[in-house]
Structures are given as structure tokens and as C-alpha cells.
C-alpha positions as CSV (number, residue, x, y, z in Angstrom):
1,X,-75.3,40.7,28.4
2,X,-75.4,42.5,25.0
3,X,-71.8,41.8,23.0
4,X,-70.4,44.7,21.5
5,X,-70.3,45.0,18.0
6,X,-66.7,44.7,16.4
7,X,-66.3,48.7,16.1
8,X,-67.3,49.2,19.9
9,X,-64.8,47.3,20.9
10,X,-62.0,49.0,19.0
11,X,-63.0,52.2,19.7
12,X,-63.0,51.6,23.4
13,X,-59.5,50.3,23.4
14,X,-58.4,53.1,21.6
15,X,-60.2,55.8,24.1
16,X,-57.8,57.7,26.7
17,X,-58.3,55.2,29.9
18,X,-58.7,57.3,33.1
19,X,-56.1,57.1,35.8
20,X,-56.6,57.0,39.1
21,X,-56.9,60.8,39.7
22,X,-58.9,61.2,36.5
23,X,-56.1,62.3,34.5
24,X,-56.4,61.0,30.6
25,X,-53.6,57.9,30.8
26,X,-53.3,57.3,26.9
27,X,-52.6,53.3,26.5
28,X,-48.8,52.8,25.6
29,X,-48.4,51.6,21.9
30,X,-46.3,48.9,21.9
31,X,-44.6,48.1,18.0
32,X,-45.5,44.6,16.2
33,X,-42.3,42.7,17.8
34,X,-40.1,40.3,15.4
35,X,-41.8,36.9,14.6
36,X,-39.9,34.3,16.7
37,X,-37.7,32.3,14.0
38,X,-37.6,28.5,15.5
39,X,-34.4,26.3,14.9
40,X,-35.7,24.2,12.2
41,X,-36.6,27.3,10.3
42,X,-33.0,28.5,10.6
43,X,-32.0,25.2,9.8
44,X,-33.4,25.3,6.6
45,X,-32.4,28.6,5.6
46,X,-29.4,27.5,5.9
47,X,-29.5,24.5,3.8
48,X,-30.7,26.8,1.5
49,X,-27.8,29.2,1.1
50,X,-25.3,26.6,1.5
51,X,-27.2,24.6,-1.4
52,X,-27.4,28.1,-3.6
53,X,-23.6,29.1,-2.7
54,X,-22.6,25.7,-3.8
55,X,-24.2,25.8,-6.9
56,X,-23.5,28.9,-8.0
57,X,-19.6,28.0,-7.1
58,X,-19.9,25.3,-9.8
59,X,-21.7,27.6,-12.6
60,X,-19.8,30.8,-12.2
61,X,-15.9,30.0,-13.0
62,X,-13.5,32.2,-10.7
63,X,-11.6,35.3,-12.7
64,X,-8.7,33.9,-14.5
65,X,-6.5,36.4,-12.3
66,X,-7.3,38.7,-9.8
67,X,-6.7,42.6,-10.8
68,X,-7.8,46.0,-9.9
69,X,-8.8,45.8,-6.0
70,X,-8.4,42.3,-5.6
71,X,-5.1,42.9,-6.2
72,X,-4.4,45.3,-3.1
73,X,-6.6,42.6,-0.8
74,X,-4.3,40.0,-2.1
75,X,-1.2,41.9,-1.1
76,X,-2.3,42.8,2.2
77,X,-3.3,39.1,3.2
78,X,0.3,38.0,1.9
79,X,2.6,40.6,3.6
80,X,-0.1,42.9,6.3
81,X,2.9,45.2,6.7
82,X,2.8,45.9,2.9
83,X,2.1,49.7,2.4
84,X,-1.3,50.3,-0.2
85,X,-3.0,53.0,-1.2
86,X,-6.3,53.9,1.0
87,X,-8.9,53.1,1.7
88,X,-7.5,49.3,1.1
89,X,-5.2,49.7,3.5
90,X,-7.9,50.6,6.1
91,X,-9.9,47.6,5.3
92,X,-7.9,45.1,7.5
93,X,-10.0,42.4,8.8
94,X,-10.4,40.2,5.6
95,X,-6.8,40.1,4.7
96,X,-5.4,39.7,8.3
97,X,-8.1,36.8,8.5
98,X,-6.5,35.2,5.3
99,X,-2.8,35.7,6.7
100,X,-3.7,33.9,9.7
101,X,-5.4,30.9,8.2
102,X,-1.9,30.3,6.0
103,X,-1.4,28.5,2.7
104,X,-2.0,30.2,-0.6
105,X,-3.8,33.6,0.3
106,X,-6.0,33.3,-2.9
107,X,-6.9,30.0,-2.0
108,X,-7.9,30.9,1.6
109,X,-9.5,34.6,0.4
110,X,-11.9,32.5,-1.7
111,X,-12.8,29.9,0.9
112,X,-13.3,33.2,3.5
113,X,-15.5,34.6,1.1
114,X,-17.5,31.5,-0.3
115,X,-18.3,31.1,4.0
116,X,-19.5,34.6,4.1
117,X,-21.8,34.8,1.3
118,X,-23.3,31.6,2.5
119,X,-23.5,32.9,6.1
120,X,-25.4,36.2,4.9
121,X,-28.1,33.9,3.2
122,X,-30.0,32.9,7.4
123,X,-29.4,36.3,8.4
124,X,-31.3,37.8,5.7
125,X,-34.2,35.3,6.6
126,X,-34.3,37.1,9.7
127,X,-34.7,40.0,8.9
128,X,-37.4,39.5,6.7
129,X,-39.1,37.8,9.8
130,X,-38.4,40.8,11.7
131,X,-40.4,42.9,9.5
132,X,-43.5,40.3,9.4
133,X,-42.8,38.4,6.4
134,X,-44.0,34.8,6.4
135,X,-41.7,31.8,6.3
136,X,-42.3,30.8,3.0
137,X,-41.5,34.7,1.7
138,X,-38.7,35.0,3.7
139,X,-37.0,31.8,1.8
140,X,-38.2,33.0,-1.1
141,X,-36.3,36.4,-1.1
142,X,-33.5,34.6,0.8
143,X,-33.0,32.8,-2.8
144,X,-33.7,35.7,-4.4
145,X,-30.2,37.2,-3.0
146,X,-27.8,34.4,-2.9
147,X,-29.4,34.4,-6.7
148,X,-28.4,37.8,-7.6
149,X,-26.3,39.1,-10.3
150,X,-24.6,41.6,-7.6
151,X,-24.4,38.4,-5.2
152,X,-22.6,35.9,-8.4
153,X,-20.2,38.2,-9.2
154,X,-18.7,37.8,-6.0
155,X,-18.2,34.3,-6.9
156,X,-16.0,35.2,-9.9
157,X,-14.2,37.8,-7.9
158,X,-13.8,36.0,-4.6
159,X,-10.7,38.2,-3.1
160,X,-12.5,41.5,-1.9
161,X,-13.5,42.6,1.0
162,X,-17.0,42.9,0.4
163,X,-18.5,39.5,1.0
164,X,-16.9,39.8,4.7
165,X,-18.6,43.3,5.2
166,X,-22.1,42.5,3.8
167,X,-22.0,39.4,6.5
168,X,-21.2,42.1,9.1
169,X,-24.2,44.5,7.6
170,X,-26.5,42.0,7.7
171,X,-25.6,40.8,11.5
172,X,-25.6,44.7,12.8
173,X,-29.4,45.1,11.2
174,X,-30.5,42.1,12.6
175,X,-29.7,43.1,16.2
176,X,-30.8,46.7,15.7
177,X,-34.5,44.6,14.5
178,X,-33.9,42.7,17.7
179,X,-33.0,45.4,20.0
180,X,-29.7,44.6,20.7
181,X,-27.6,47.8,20.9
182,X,-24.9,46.2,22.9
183,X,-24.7,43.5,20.2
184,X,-24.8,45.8,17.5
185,X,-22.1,47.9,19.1
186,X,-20.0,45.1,18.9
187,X,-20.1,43.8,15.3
188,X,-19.4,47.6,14.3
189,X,-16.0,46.9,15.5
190,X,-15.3,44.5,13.5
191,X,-17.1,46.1,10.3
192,X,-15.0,49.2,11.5
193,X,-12.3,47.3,10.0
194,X,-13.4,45.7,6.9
195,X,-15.9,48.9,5.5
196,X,-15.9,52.9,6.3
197,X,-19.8,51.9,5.2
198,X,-20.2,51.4,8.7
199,X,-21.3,54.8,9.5
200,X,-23.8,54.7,7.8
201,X,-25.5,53.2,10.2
202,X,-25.9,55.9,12.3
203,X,-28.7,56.8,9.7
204,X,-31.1,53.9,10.6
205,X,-30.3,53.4,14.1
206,X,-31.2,56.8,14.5
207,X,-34.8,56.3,12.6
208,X,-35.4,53.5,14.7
209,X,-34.5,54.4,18.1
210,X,-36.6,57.8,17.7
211,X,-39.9,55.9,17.3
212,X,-39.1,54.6,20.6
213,X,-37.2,57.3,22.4
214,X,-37.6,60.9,21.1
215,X,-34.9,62.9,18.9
216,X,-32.6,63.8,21.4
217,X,-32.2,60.8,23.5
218,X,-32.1,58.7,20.6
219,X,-29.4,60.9,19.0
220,X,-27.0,60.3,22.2
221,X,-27.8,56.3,22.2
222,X,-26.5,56.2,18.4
223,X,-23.6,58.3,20.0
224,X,-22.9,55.2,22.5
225,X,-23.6,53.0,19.8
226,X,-21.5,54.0,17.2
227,X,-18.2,55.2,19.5
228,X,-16.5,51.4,19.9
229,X,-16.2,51.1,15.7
230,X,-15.6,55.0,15.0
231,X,-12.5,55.1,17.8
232,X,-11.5,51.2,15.9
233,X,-11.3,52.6,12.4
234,X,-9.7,55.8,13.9
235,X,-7.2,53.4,15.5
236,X,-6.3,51.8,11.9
237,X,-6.6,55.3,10.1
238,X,-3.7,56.7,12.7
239,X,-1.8,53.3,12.7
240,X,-1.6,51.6,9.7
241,X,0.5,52.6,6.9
242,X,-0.8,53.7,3.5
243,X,-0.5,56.1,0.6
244,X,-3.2,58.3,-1.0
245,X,-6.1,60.0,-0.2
246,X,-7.9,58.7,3.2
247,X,-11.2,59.4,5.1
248,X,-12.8,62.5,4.3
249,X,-10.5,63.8,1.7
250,X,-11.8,61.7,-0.5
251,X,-14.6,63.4,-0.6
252,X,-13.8,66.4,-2.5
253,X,-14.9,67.9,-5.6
254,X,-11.8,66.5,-7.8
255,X,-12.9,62.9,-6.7
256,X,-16.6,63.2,-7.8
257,X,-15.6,65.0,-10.6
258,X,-13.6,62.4,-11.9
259,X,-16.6,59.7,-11.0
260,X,-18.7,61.9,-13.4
261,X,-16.5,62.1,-16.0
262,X,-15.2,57.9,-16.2
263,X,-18.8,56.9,-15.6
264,X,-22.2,58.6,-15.7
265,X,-20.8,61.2,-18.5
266,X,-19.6,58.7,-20.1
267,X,-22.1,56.2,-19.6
268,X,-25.2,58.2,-19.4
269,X,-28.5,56.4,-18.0
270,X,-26.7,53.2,-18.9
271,X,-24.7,53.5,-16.2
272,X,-27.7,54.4,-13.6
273,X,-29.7,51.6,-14.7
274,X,-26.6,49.3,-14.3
275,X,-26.5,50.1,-10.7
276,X,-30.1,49.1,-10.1
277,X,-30.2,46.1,-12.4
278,X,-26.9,44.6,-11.7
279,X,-27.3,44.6,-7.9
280,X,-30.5,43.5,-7.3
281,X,-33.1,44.1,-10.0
282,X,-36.4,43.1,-9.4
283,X,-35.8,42.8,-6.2
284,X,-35.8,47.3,-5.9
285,X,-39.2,46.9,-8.0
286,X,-40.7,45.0,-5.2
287,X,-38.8,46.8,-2.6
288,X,-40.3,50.3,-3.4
289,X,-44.3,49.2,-3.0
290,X,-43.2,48.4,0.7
291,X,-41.5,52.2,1.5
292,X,-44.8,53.3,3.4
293,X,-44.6,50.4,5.7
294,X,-43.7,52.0,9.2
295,X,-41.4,48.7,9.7
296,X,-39.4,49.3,6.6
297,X,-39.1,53.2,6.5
298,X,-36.7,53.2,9.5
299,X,-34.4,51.2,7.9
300,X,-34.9,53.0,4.8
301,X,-32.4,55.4,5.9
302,X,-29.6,53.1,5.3
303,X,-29.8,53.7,1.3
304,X,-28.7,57.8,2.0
305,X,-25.2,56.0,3.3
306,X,-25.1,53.3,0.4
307,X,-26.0,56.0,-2.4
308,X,-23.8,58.0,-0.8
309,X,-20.7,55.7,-1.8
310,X,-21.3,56.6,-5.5
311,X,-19.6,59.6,-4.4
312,X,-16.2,58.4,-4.0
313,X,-16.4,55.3,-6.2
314,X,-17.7,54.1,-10.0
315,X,-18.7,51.0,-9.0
316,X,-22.6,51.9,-8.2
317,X,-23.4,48.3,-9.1
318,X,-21.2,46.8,-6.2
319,X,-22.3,49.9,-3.7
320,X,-26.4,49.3,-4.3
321,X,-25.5,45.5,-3.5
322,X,-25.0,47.0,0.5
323,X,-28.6,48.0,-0.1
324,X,-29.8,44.4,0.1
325,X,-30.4,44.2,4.1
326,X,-33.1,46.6,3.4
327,X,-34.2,46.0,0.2
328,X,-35.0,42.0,0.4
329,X,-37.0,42.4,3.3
330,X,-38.7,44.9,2.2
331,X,-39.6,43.1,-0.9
332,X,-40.4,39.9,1.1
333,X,-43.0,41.8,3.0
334,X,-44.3,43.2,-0.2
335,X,-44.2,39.7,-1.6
336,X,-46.6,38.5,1.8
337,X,-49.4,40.7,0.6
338,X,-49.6,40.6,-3.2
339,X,-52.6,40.0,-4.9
340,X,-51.1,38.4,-8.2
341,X,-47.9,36.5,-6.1
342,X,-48.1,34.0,-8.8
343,X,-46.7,35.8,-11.7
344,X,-44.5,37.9,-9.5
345,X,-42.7,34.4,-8.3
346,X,-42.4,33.7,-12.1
347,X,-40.8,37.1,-12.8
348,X,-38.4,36.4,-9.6
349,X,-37.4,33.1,-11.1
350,X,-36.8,34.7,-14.5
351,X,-34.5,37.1,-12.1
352,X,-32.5,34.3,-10.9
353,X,-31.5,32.5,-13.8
354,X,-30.3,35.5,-15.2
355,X,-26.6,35.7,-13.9
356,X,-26.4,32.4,-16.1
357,X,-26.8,34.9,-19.3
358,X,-23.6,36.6,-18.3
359,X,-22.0,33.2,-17.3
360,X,-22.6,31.9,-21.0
361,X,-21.6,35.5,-22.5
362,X,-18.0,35.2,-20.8
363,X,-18.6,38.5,-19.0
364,X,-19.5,38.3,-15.4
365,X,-18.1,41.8,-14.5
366,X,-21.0,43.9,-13.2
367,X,-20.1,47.5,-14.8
368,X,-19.5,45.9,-18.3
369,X,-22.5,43.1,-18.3
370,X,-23.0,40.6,-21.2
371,X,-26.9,40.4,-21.9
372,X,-28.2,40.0,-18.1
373,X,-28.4,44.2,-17.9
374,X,-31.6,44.6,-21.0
375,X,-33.0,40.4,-19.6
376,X,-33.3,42.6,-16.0
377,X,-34.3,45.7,-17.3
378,X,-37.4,44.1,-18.8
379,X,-37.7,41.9,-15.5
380,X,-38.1,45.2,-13.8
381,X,-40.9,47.0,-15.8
382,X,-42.7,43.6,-15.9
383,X,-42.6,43.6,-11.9
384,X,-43.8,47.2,-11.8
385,X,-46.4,46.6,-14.0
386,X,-47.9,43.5,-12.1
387,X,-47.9,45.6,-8.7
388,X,-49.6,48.6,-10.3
389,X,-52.0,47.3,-12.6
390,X,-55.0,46.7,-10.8
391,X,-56.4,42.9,-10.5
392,X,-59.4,42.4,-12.2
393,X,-60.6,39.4,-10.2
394,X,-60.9,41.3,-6.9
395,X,-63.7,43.9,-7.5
396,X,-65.5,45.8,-4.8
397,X,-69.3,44.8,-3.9
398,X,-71.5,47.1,-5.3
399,X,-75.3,48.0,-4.0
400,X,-76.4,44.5,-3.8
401,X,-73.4,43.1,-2.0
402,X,-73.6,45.6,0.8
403,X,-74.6,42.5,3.3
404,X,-71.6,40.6,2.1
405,X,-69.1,44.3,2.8
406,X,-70.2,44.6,5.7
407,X,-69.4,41.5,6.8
408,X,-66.0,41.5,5.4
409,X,-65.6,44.9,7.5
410,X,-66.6,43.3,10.8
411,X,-64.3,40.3,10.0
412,X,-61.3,42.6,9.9
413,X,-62.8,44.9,12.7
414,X,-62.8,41.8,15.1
415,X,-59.2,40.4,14.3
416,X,-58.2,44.2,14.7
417,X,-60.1,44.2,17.9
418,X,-58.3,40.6,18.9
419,X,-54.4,41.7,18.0
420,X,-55.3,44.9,20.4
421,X,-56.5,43.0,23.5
422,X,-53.2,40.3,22.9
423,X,-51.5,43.5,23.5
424,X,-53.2,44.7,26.3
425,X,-52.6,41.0,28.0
């Protein structure tokens, strides 16, 4: 019998197959499903961010005293029927935690947070699995966030509520990657309660049930999904007692005028650039070459709700940070496929010493950075120029290396034709 040639083959599987009336029956297309992550894998992840978290505990010395927001958290976890101004007052789940453990609230706020930053570091592994990344880039970008600047200053400032809601973030995108809507339903309760941020992710839930449903029925399954934690932050809204602006007052023109006029007016690009550079840095560089992956652009979605806090807020540096459940993995997969990986790894290692800039500066505040904001900058352009310059070394075969083309062609035409008949199976 003659054997097909490699093109055959996936042509035929992609042809209409007949059904049993005659009718064109289109083969179902079923989506690249998340690598399995094994226990020893996890295991190690883990190690990892414990190992990062502790040593980043021992370079980056806590705030002398807490101020500004920390101050309203610290409140709340001493007395939880203290009255603050919203949207602290909303953000209950942190400081209630920290009442109930006892003792010294700072003390306990900073062990609460130290566990959640280091608890973040195995779920973002995960997801970089989830969107095809290989072991070895998944560590590498899992580092690459516990090593951030956004990700050290929450080591100085310890008593927000952030490092409890990115744990939560990262746990509801790791069950929508999985499929679990009832699971992800049920960490938005919780995240309900510790940041509003959590509608946001009606945005990618959305994207990435209407690949598999349609517009319409995927619209009323993000309805179901979303209803426990908006009728739980609803609950606190009506029930707990605060002063101020809350909800969607804040977002009025007096509020973002204000924001314009304290920051980017004031600032100028400065202040743009610190958003980028102070969160995540290289890591956006590396995140953007991956946007066109059909994995990634679901997910994408998340950044209108996390841009969308600059809105209501100045700090842009600590708002991109949210951006990381999307952003590492991305990068990760664009990290799997480089041609040059080498000098992007040394341009990622650059990245994470540079928080220690800062450290030695006496300045770990992200809006108002010691040196670490121009050392990133220049991180960044040297990242985008290594994925855009063309490599040398990998030329295409001209007229005489046809023979050798064609072979290459066939090689990917049969793997092609293999991954497609492991999905017919």
C-alpha cells in the first residue's frame, strides 16, 4: 500500500467527513488542553518561591512605619468595627484574617502577607503550563515574579491588602485555564471581599467561554459565574460601615481629574513609564510578542479591568502589578520559542537583581524609585530589541538547499499530521 505523503494526510483530516446521510459533519476542534503539572513539579515550584520570598525578606528591610493605606488595613485588623473611609472599609478579608489570628496585628499582617506572596509563586507556574510553556520556562518566569520590583515592594510594605488579592487572582485564572467555573465561582467570594478588581473578571471569562460556547450563552455563564462575589461585595457595601465615596461614585470626573492633575500632569511620561517598569518590566516586553497567541488573547482581556484602575487611583505601578497572571505566562510562552533565549535569560537576570538598586538607594517606594526605574527602562529596550532584530544564524535555504526545505516542511507536516490523529483518538 502506497503511504501518503505528509500533506495528504493533513489535508484529509481537515476535509468535511460525511455523515451517515451524506450531510458534511465538520470534525469538532477540540483546544490544546493544559499540560498536566505532576507533584514533584509543584513541589519544586514551591521550593522555589518559598526560597525567593525568604530571601527577598532578608534583603528588603520592612518600612520603618506603616502610613498612607497601610494605615487604614492596620486599623481595621485591630478594631473591624472601626469606621474608614472606602473602599478600605470594603476590603475586609485581610484584616478580619489578621484580627482572628491575634497578637500584634502588624506582626500577623506581615506573616499573612509573606504566606501569600509565596503561595502566588506555584500558581503562577500553572498557569504558564496551561498556556504550553515548558517546565523549565515556567520556573523561569515563576522567579521572574517573586523577583519583581512590583512583587519587593510588597515586602517593605507588608500591611495591604494586595498580596491576599493577587493570591486570589491567580487561583480564579487558574481554574478558568482548567475549566472550573464552579471553582472559580467560589474564590470570587472571597476576592469579593479583599478587591472590587474582581469584576474584572467578567472580561476574560467572557473571552474564554465564547470560543467554546458562542456570545450569548457564554454571556449568561459569566452571569452565573460572577453572581456569588457581586451579591458578597454588595453584602459588605450595604453592611459595613464607612465614610467617603464608595462603588461607582468614585468613578466620576472630579476623581480622575484629580489623578491627572497629582500624577501624569505632573509627572508626564515619567509617570507612564513608572507604571510599566516598576511592576513588571521586562517581563511586558516579552509579554507583548505572545498577544497573537489564541491561548493568551482570551486572557488578555483582563488588562482593560487592571488599566482601568488608573482611573480611580495614582498608584499605576501597584495596579499593573494585577496584570501579572497574564503577563508572566504570556512571557513564559514567549520565552519557549525564542530564537536568541540566551541573552534574553541574561536580560531577565539583569531584571531581577534590580530591586537591590532601590534597596541600596534607601527608596523602595514604587511611585518615587531610587535608580531601579532608568536600570529597567534600558532592560526593556534591550528585550525588545533582541525579539525584533532578526537572528543572523537562522537564514532561509536558498536554490540549492531546496532538498534540505523540503524536508524540514515534511518534518513539521508529519508532527502536524501526528498531534491531529492524537486528537481524533
Amino acid at each position: 500500500m502506497q503511504r501518503s505523503s505528509p500533506l495528504e494526510r493533513v489535508v484529509s483530516m481537515a476535509i468535511p467527513q460525511r455523515g451517515p446521510r451524506g450531510r458534511s459533519r465538520p470534525v469538532p476542534a477540540r483546544p490544546e488542553g493544559p499540560r498536566a503539572v505532576g507533584l514533584d513539579e509543584l513541589a519544586l515550584a514551591t521550593a522555589l518561591s518559598l526560597g525567593l520570598v525568604a530571601l527577598w525578606r532578608l534583603i528588603v528591610p520592612l518600612a520603618r512605619t506603616a502610613c498612607c493605606d497601610a494605615l487604614q488595613y492596620l486599623a481595621m485588623a485591630g478594631d473591624p468595627a472601626r469606621t474608614v473611609p472606602a473602599p478600605y472599609s470594603h476590603r475586609v478579608l485581610a484584616p478580619r484574617l489578621v484580627h482572628l489570628l491575634g497578637g500584634d496585628p502588624a506582626t500577623r499582617f506581615h506573616l499573612l502577607s509573606l504566606v501569600c506572596l509565596a503561595a502566588t509563586g506555584p500558581l503562577v507556574h500553572v498557569l504558564a503550563r496551561q498556556l504550553g510553556a515548558s517546565p523549565a520556562s515556567a520556573l523561569v518566569a515563576t522567579a521572574g515574579l517573586l523577583c519583581s520590583r512590583g512583587w519587593a515592594f510588597y515586602l517593605a510594605d507588608p500591611w495591604l491588602s494586595d498580596p491576599a488579592a493577587l493570591l486570589l487572582v491567580a487561583a480564579a485564572f487558574v481554574a478558568l485555564g482548567a475549566g472550573r467555573l464552579r471553582a472559580l465561582a467560589a474564590i470570587l467570594v472571597p476576592l469579593a471581599g479583599t478587591r472590587e478588581i474582581f469584576v474584572g473578571l467578567a472580561l476574560p471569562v467572557w473571552a474564554w467561554l465564547r470560543q467554546r460556547l458562542g456570545g450569548l450563552t457564554a454571556a449568561g455563564a459569566v452571569a452565573l459565574v460572577m453572581l456569588p462575589g457581586c451579591l458578597v461585595w454588595m453584602w459588605i457595601v450595604a453592611t459595613v460601615p464607612s465614610t467617603g465615596l464608595s462603588g461607582l461614585d468614585r468613578l466620576s470626573a472630579p476623581v480622575v481629574a484629580e489623578v491627572w492633575r497629582t500624577r501624569v500632569a505632573a509627572d508626564g511620561w515619567r509617570w507612564v513609564a513608572n507604571a510599566f517598569a516598576m511592576s513588571l518590566g521586562c517581563w511586558w516586553v516579552l509579554a507583548a510578542a505572545s498577544w497573537r497567541d489564541p491561548r493568551v488573547r482570551p486572557l488578555g482581556w483582563w488588562l482593560v479591568a487592571v488599566f482601568g484602575q488608573c482611573l480611580l487611583g495614582g498608584d499605576w505601578s501597584r495596579f499593573a502589578l494585577y496584570a501579572f497572571c497574564v503577563v508572566i505566562p504570556a512571557a513564559a510562552v514567549t520565552l519557549e520559542r525564542a530564537a536568541r533565549r540566551g541573552p534574553l535569560l541574561a536580560l531577565l537576570a539583569a531584571q531581577a537583581a534590580v530591586p537591590v538598586l532601590d534597596v541600596l538607594a534607601g527608596r523602595p517606594a514604587l511611585n518615587y524609585p531610587g535608580p531601579s526605574l532608568v536600570v529597567t527602562l534600558m532592560l526593556m529596550v534591550a528585550t525588545a530589541a533582541v525579539l525584533l532584530v532578526p537572528d543572523a544564524g537562522r537564514r532561509r535555504p536558498r536554490g540549492g538547499s531546496r532538498v534540505a526545505a523540503q524536508a524540514e516542511a515534511d518534518e513539521f507536516l508529519d508532527r502536524l499530521a501526528a498531534q491531529l490523529e492524537e486528537q481524533e483518538d
